[in-house]
N, C-alpha and C positions, 0 to 999 in steps of 0.2 A: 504494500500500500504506500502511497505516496505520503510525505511528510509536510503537514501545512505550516507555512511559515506564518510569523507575527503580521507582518503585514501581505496576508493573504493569495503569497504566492506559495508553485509545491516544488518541490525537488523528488525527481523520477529519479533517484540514483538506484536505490532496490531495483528500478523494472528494467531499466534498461541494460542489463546481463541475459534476462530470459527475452527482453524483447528482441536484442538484435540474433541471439539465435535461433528464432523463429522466423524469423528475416533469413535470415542462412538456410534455414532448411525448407521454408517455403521455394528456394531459388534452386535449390538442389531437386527438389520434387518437378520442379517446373521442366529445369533446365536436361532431368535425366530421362524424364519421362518423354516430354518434345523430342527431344535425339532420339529415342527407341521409337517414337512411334515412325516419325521420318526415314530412318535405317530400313525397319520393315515397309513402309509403303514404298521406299525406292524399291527396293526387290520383287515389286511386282505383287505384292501379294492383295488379299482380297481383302474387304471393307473388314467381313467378320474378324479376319486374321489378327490385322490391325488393332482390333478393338479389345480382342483379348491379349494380345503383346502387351498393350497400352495399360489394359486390366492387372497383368500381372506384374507387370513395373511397375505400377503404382503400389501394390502390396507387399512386393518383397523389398522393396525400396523402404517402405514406412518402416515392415517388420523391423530390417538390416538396422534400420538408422534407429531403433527403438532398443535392438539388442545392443547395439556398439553403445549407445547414450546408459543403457542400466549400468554394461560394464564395467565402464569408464567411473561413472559416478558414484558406481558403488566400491571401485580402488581406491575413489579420492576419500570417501568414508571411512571407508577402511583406515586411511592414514592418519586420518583427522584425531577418528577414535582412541589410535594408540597414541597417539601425542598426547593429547587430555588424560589418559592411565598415567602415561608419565610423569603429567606435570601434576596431578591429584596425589601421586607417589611423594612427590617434591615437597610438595606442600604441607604434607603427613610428617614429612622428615625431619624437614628444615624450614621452617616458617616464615623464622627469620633473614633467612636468607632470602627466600621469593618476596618477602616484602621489600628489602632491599634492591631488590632486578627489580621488581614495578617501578618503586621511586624513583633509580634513574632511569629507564624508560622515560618516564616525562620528565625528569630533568633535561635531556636530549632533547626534546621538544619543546623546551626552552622555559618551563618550570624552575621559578626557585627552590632549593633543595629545602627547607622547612614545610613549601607548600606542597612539595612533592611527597614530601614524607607523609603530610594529612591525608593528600589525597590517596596513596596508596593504603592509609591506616581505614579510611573509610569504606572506600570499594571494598575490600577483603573482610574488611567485620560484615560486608553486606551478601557480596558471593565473590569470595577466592577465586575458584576455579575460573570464573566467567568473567571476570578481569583479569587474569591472568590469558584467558584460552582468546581474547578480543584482543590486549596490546601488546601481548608478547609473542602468541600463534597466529594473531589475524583471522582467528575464527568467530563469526559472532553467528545470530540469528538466521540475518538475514542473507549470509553466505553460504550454512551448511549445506553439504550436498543433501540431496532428497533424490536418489536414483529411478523411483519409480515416476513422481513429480515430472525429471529430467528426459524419462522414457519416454510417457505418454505425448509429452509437450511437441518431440522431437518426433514421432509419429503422427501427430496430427497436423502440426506444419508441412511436414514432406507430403502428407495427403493433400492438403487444400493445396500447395503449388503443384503436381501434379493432375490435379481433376481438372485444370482448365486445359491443357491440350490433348485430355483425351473426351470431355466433351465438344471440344472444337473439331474433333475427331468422328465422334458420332454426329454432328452436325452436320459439317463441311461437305460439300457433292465430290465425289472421285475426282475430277480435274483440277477445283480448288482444296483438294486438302492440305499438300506439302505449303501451298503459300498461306492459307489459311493459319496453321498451324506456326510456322514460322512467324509472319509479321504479331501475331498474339501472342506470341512467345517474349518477342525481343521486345515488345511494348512494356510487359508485366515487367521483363527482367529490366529494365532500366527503370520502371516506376521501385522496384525494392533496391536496387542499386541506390537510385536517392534518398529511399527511407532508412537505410541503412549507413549511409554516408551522414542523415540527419543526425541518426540517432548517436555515432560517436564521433559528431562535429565537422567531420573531413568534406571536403567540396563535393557537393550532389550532382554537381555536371559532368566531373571525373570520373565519379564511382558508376556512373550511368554508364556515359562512354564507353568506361572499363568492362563493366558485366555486361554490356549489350556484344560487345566486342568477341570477349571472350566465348558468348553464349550462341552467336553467327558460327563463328569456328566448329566447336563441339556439335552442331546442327548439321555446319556441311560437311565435315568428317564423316560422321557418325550415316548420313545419308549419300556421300561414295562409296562407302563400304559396304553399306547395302547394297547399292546398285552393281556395284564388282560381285558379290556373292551371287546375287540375286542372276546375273547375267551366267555364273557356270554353275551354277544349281540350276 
């Protein structure tokens, strides 16, 4: 959730980690599923064909990026986990000493050493671990991983960017499908190219450029090489 300031503006810092990955994997859905379908219709194949190529890309795609996204986030968990054992051990042992590491912690951050001492004295009568696991590990709240969270999130982006070139797919008539599919493709990927570029600041007209660029390439690749197969099959 966003943070409302005093004078009624918010800070989206929380969202925009899961937003620009949905951005990422909305473009990856887009841009893997457009190539497959174009690969197969260069080669000749029929509308039906098509439609389940397109069908099955879209699934094994979401699955893929659902199974890689638990993995991953559940190693980061993993990590996280035994670091807080550790520093819980720490804190068990030697008390005095983690209050000392907090204090200068923000001494480093340009605290005076008396106020640093308070302020370390305070967080830790309040929760140890959780000031400890925020300024010394960088783990808080609103960073821990959540694998299943991070699964689902990354399957349903990959989903919604590829459903639009494979209903543009079941739309489009046999002659206009390749360009159908193409200019709807390279439109989408340069509208998330700028929302993406929004989202961590970087110029919207580059990142357009960029992913529109890039997304042409992987399109006519992906449909020569159809049309090469397609031609000795």
């Amino acid at each position: 959730m966003a943070r409302q300031k005093a004078d009624g503006g918010n800070h989206v810092t929380d969202r925009i980690g899961w937003l620009r990955a949905a951005v990422l994997g909305a473009n990856d859905g887009l841009l893997s599923t457009a190539s497959l379908i174009l690969g197969v219709a260069a080669a000749a194949a029929k509308p039906a064909d098509i439609l389940v190529a397109g069908g099955a890309g879209l699934v094994a795609g979401a699955m893929s990026m659902a199974a890689g996204e638990y993995v991953s986030v559940s190693a980061q968990l993993d990590t996280e986990n035994a670091q807080l054992a550790v520093e819980r051990r720490e804190l068990t042992v030697n008390p005095a000493g983690e209050h000392e590491e907090l204090a200068e912690i923000y001494m480093k951050r340009g605290v005076d050493g008396p106020t640093a001492a308070t302020v370390a004295d305070q967080l830790m009568a309040k929760d140890a671990l959780g000031a400890h696991a925020q300024d010394e590990l960088g783990i808080s709240q609103a960073t821990t991983a959540r694998p299943v969270q991070a699964a689902l999130a990354s399957a349903a982006s990959f989903t919604a960017g590829a459903a639009l070139p494979l209903v543009v797919a079941a739309l489009a008539p046999g002659p206009w499908l390749a360009p159908a599919i193409g200019l709807s493709s390279l439109m989408l990927l340069a509208l998330l190219g700028v929302i993406g570029a929004r989202l961590g600041g970087a110029d919207p007209w580059r990142a357009a450029a960029r992913v529109t660029f890039w997304g042409a390439l992987a399109m006519a690749v992906t449909a020569g090489v159809g049309r090469l197969v397609g031609a000795v099959v």
